[in-house]
LUMKE-418243 format. One record per residue (C-alpha): x, y, z. Coordinates in steps of 0.2 Angstrom, whole numbers, padded with zeros to 4 digits, always signed. Layout:
// LUMKE-418243
XYZ...
//
This chain:
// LUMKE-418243
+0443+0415+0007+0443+0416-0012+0428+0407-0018+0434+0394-0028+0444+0388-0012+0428+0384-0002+0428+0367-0015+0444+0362-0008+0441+0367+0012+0426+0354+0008+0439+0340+0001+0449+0342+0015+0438+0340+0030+0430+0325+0018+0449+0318+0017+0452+0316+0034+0434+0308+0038+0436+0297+0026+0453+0291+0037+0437+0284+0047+0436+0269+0040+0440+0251+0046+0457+0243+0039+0452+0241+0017+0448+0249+0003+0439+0263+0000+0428+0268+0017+0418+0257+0029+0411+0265+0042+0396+0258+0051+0385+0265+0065+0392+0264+0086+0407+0262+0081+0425+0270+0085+0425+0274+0067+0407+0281+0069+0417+0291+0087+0432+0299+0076+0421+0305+0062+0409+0314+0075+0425+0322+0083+0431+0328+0065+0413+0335+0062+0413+0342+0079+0431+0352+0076+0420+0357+0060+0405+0363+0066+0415+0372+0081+0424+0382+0068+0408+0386+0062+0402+0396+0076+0389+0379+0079+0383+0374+0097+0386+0354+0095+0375+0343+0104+0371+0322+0101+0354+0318+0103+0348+0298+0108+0348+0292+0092+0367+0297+0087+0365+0312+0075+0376+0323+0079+0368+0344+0078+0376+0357+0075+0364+0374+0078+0364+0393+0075+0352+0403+0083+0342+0414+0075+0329+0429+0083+0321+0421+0098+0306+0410+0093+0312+0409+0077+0310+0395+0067+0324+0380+0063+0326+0378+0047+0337+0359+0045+0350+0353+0035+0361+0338+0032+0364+0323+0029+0371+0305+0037+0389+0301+0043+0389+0281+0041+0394+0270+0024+0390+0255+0014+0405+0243+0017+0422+0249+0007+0409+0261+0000+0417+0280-0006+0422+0296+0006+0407+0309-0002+0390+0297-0001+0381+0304+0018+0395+0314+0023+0398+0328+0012+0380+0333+0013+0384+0336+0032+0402+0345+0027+0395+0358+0015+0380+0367+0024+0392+0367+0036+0405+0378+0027+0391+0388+0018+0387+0394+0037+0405+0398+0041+0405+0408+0025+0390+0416+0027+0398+0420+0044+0413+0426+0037+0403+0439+0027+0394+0445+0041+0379+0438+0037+0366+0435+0050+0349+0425+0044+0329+0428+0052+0328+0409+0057+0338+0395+0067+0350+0385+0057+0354+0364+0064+0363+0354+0053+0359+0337+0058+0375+0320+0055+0361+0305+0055+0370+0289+0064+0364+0274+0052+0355+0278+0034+0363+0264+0025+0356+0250+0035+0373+0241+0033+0375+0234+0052+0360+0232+0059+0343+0227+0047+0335+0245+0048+0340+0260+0041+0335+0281+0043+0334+0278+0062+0338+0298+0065+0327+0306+0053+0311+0293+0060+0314+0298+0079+0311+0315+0074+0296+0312+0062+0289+0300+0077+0289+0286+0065+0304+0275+0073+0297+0259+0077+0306+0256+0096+0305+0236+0089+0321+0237+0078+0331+0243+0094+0330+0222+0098+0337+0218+0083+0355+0210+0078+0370+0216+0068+0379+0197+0061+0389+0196+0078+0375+0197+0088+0376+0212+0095+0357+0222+0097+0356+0239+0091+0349+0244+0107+0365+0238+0115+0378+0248+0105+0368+0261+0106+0371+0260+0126+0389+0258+0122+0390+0271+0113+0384+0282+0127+0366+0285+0122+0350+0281+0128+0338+0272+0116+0323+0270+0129+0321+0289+0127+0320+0291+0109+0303+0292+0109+0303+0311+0113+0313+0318+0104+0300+0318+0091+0299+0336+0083+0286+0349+0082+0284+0349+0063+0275+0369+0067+0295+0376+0071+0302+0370+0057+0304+0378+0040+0311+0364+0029+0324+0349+0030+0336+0349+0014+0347+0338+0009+0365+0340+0001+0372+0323-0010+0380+0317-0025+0369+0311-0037+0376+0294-0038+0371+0293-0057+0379+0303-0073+0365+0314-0076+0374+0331-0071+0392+0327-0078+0382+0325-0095+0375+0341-0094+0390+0348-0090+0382+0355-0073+0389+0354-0056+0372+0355-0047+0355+0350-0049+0338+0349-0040+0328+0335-0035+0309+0336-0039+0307+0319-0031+0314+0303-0024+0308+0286-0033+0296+0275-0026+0302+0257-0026+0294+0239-0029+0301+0223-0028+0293+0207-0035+0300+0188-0033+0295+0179-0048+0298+0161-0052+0295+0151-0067+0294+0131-0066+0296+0119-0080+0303+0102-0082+0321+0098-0081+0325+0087-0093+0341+0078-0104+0346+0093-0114+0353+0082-0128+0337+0070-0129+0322+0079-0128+0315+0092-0145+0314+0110-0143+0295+0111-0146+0292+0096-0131+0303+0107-0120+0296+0116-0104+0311+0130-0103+0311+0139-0086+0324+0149-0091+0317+0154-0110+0303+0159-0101+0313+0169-0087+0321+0177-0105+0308+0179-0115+0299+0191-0098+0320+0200-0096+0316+0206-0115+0299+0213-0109+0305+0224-0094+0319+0230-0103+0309+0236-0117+0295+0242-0105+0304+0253-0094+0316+0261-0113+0297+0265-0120+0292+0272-0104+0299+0290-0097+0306+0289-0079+0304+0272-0077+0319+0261-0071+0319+0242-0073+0330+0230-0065+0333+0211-0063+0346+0210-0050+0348+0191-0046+0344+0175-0058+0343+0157-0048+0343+0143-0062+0341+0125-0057+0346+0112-0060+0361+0124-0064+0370+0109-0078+0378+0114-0096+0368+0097-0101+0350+0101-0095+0337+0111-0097+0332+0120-0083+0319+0115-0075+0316+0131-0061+0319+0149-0061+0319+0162-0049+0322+0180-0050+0319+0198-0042+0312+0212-0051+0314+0229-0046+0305+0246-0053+0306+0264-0047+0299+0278-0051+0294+0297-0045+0278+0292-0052+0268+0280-0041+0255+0276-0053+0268+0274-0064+0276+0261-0055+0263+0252-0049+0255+0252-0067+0272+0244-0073+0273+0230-0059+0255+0226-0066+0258+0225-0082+0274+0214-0081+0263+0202-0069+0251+0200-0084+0267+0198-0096+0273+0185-0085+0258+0174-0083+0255+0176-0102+0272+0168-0106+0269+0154-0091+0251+0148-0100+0259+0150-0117+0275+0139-0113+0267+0127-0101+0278+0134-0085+0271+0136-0066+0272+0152-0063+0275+0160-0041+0273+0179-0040+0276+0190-0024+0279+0208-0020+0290+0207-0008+0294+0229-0005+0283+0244-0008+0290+0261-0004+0280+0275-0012+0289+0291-0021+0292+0306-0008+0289+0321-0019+0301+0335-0013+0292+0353-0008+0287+0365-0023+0294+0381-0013+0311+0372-0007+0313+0367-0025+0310+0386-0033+0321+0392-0018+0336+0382-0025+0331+0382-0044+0332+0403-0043+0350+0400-0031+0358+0393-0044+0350+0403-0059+0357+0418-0047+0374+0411-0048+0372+0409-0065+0371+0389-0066+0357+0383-0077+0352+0366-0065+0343+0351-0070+0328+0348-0060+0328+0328-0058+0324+0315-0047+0333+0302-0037+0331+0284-0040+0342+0284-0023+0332+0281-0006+0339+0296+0005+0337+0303+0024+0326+0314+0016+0312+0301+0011+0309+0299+0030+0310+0318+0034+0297+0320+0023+0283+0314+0037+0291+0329+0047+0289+0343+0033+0294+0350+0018+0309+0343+0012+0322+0345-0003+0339+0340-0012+0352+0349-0018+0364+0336-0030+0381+0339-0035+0388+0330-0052+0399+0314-0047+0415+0306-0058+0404+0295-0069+0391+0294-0059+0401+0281-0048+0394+0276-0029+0396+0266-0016+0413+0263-0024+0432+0268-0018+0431+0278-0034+0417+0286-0031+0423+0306-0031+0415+0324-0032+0425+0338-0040+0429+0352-0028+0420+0364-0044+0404+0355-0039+0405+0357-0022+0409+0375-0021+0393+0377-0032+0384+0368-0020+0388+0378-0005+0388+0395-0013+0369+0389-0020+0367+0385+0001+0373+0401+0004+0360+0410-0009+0348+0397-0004+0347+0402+0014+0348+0422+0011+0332+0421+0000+0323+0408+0012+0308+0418+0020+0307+0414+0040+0287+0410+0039
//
């Protein structure tokens, strides 16, 4: 196969996965369902082609292994299969397509490697059905808390029970938990879901780190009042005051490298053109690969906010409400695919991913990495969401290189 075409073998398994998708635009495929069944039996045809023993473990993710030398170690690939709701047809599942295809053409060529290859299709990262998420990777890092199996999807269904009807056995999840001393590494093909790499004009990059994530709930109360009858200087604003601390994010995270700042969702009461309002409530959310960094930002914005509550006469309610901290991606696994595609003559970014992935709960099993490919302006979770068949022929041929260099220590 020429190599340019390897690009367009990719588009067209990733076409007829994403006919795996309930009645709507763009793709919605959720966890234990018959959407869920098909794409497995498309990845299944794709993994058999491959030369791949296919097996489904009890959580749903669905494996695909080459065997290397005997007591060789595994080293794991992959990505997840499921979708946000009318989300786009390359976010999960073309990091399970592509190390896919790099195997059949290192097959092709006659290549055999000094480890055992599994690419692993998690079941549920998106946490769209049920209110968890990275159920795969955490059965395998022992970190799945058995709890969540009791809870409901919004027709009251328990994952626990369309697990069962889905043919698996939750109860048994528990040992499947991996032996982190057999395994080399976990990486982690994706789009980039952000325009960093189209600017560049690169069709790869690599990821140094996924961001930690806080969120904060802050609320401003003043008095609501006639808007046409009291002064401005008698005035207790809660939304100036909401402003005023809006100005003092944005500007915090522009001054401050690899900082991300976001206000998400503004509740103002009592919500009338003719009064001023008298509550406020908002979310804040920072990320950053740095976790001193973020934390130190959250801090600082708590003091910003309580400054501009005494100064303006507001009541001011603060909670963090999340904490996630970064996952900082391995130092070898990142070198491994920096000098892949330097081999093949691409000059790729190192950056980090302001996205939560599979690979942040792999990291409590070992070392793990990303490869990114560049996305149509940096559009996700979005029917227009789109990755050139360029950009994913890079990606498998850096796979490919990638896994030739890969020592088997």
């Amino acid at each position: 196969m020429d190599e340019t075409d390897w690009g367009t073998q990719a588009q067209h398994w990733l076409d007829r996965l994403a006919q795996c998708s309930e009645p709507g635009p763009g793709v919605t495929r959720l966890p234990f369902t018959p959407e869920h069944k098909a794409a497995t039996d498309i990845l299944t045809e794709l993994m058999h082609a491959a030369g791949l023993a296919v097996s489904m473990d009890a959580a749903g993710t669905l494996i695909g292994r080459r065997d290397g030398p005997r007591a060789a170690p595994v080293l794991l690939m992959g990505s997840h299969q499921d979708s946000v709701r009318e989300g786009g047809a390359y976010d999960g599942i073309m990091g399970v397509v592509l190390p896919v295809l790099a195997l059949m053409k290192l097959q092709q060529d006659g290549i055999t490697l000094p480890y055992s290859i599994e690419i692993l299709a998690f079941a549920d990262e998106e946490g769209v059905r049920f209110p968890t998420a990275l159920m795969g990777p955490r059965v395998l890092a022992g970190t799945f808390d058995m709890a969540a199996l009791d809870l409901c999807d919004r027709d009251g269904i328990s994952l626990r029970r369309a697990m069962e009807g889905f043919g698996l056995r939750p109860d048994t999840l528990p040992a499947l938990k991996r032996d982190p001393a057999g395994i080399l590494g976990w990486i982690e093909p994706h789009l980039e879901q952000g325009p960093v790499l189209e600017h560049a004009g690169q069709p790869v990059g690599v990821v140094s780190a996924i961001c930690g994530i806080e969120r904060h709930r802050i609320a401003f109360t003043g008095t609501a009042a006639h808007a046409g009858t009291v002064p401005m200087a008698l005035r207790r604003d809660a939304l100036a005051g909401a402003s005023e601390l809006i100005g003092r994010v944005e500007r915090l995270a522009q001054d401050t490298d690899a900082l991300l700042a976001n206000i998400g969702t503004l509740q103002v009461r009592p919500g009338a053109v003719n009064s001023v309002p008298g509550h406020v409530e908002m979310t804040l959310e920072l990320r950053s690969a740095i976790n001193k960094q973020r934390a130190q930002a959250g801090a600082d914005l708590a003091d910003a906010a309580q400054n501009i509550a005494t100064r303006r006469g507001l009541k001011l309610d603060t909670t963090r409400t999340y904490a996630q901290p970064a996952t900082l991606c391995d130092g070898a696994i990142i070198n491994h695919l920096s000098q892949a595609a330097a081999g093949l003559g691409f000059d790729a970014p190192t950056l980090p991913s302001g996205a939560t992935h599979d690979t942040s709960a792999m990291a409590d099993l070992c070392p793990v990495g990303m490869l990114f490919t560049r996305c149509k302006s940096g559009i996700s979770h979005n029917p227009e969401e789109h990755v050139d068949a360029v950009a994913m022929s890079a990606a498998i041929e850096v796979l490919c290189r990638m896994m030739q260099t890969l020592p088997a220590k």
